[in-house]
C-alpha positions as a printed Julia matrix, in Angstrom:
148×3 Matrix{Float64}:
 -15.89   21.06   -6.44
 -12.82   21.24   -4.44
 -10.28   20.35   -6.95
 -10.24   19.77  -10.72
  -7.48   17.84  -12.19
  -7.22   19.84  -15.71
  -6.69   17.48  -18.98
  -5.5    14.33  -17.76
  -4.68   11.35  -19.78
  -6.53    8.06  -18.79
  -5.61    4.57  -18.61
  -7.94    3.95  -21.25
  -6.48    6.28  -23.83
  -8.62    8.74  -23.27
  -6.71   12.19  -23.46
  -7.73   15.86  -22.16
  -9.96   14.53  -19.45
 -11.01   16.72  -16.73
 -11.76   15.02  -13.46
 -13.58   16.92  -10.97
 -13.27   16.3    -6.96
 -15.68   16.8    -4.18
 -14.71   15.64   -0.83
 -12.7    12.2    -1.1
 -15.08   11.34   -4.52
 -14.7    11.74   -8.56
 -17.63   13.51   -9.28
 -16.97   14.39  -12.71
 -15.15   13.27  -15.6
 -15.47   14.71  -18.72
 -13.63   16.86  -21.4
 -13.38   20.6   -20.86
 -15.25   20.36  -17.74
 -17.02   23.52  -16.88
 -16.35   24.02  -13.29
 -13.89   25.94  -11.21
 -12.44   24.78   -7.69
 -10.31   26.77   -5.19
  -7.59   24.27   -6.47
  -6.67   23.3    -9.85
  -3.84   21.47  -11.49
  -2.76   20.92  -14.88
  -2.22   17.21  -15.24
  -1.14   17.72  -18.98
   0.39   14.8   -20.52
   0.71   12.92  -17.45
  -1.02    9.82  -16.68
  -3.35    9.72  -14.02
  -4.68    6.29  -13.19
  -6.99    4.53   -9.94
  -4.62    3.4    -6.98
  -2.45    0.17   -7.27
  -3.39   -2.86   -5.5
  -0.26   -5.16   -3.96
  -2.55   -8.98   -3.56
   0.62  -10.53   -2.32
   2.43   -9.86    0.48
   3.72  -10.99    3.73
   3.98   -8.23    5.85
   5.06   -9.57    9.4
   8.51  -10.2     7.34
   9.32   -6.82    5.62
  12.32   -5.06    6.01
  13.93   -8.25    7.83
  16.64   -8.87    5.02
  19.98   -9.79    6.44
  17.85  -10.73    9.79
  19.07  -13.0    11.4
  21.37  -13.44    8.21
  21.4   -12.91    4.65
  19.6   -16.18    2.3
  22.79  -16.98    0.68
  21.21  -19.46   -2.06
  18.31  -17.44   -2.72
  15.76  -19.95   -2.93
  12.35  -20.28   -1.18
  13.38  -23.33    1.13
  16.42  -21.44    2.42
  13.94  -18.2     2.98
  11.28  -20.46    4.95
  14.4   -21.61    7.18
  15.37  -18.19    7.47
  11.83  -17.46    8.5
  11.78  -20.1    10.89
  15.07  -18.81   12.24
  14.08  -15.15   12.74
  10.44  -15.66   14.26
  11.72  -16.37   17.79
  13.47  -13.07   18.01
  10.13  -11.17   16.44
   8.52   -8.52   19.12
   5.09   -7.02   18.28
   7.28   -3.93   18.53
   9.49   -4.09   15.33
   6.88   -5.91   13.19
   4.3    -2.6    14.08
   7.78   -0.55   13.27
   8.81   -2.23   10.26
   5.16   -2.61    8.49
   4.44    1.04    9.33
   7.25    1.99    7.59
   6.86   -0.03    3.94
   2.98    0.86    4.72
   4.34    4.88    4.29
   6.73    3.36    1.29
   4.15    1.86   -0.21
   1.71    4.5    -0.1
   4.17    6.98   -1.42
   4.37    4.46   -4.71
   0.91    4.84   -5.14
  -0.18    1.84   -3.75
  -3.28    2.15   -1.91
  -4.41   -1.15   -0.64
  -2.31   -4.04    0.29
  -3.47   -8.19    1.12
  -0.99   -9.72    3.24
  -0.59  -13.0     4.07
   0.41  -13.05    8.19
   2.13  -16.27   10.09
  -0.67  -18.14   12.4
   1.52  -20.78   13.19
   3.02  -19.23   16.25
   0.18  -20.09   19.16
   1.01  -16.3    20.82
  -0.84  -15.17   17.26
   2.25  -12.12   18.0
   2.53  -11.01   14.14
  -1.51  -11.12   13.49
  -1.8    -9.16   16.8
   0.67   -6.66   15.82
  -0.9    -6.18   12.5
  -4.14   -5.77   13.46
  -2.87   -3.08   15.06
  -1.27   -1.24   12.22
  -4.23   -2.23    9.84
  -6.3     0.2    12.24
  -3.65    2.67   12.17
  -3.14    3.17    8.28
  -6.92    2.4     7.79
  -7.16    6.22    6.94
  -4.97    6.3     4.12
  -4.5     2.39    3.41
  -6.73   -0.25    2.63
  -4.81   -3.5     4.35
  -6.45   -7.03    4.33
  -4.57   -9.7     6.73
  -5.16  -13.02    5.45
  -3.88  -16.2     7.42
């Protein structure tokens, strides 16, 4: 094994659990696993639990608050104006920027796979386009589903 992850507790309630690594796999998980690995950490009393999943998002529109101004009322219509009002001065360039940066945020949190929701109304397809792109960039550390 490459690395053992010395008595972890589960999501289950399981406590104590030793969970043993090979390559990018869990090949073992089991109490007082007996195994060694050039690395091993004690995990005691923390939780260790599978990646989390965001199913809802809408990517081509991170980090644009206060772009082109701020939704004063807070409500949905005023953000789909807003949205409306910002996606003539979109460039493939600052969505790629912008969703490679809350991709790194994300991943930092934990959060290992993301489905986003992308605009197809625009007939130059520029946000899809420019997140395909940075679906094949993160695609070694990120699982990231566009969805129209």
């Amino acid at each position: 094994m490459d690395l053992i992850l010395r008595r972890a507790n589960l999501p289950d309630g399981r406590k104590g659990i030793d969970i043993g690594i090979q390559g990018d796999r869990i090949v073992a998980l089991e109490s007082n696993l007996q195994a060694t690995a050039p690395q091993e950490i004690d995990v005691s009393n923390r939780l260790v639990s599978p990646p989390f999943v965001d199913a809802h998002f809408h990517m081509d529109a991170t980090l644009t608050y206060g772009i082109p101004r701020v939704n004063q009322s807070g409500t949905l219509l005023e953000g789909i104006a807003l949205w409306g009002e910002l996606k003539p001065l979109l460039t493939p360039e600052a969505v790629m920027e912008r969703a490679l940066t809350y991709c790194d945020w994300a991943v930092a949190r934990g959060i290992l796979a993301i489905r986003t929701h992308v605009d197809v109304c625009d007939p130059k397809l520029l946000a899809v386009r420019a997140l395909l792109e940075v679906k094949q960039k993160v695609a070694p550390y990120l699982d990231l589903q566009l969805v129209a």
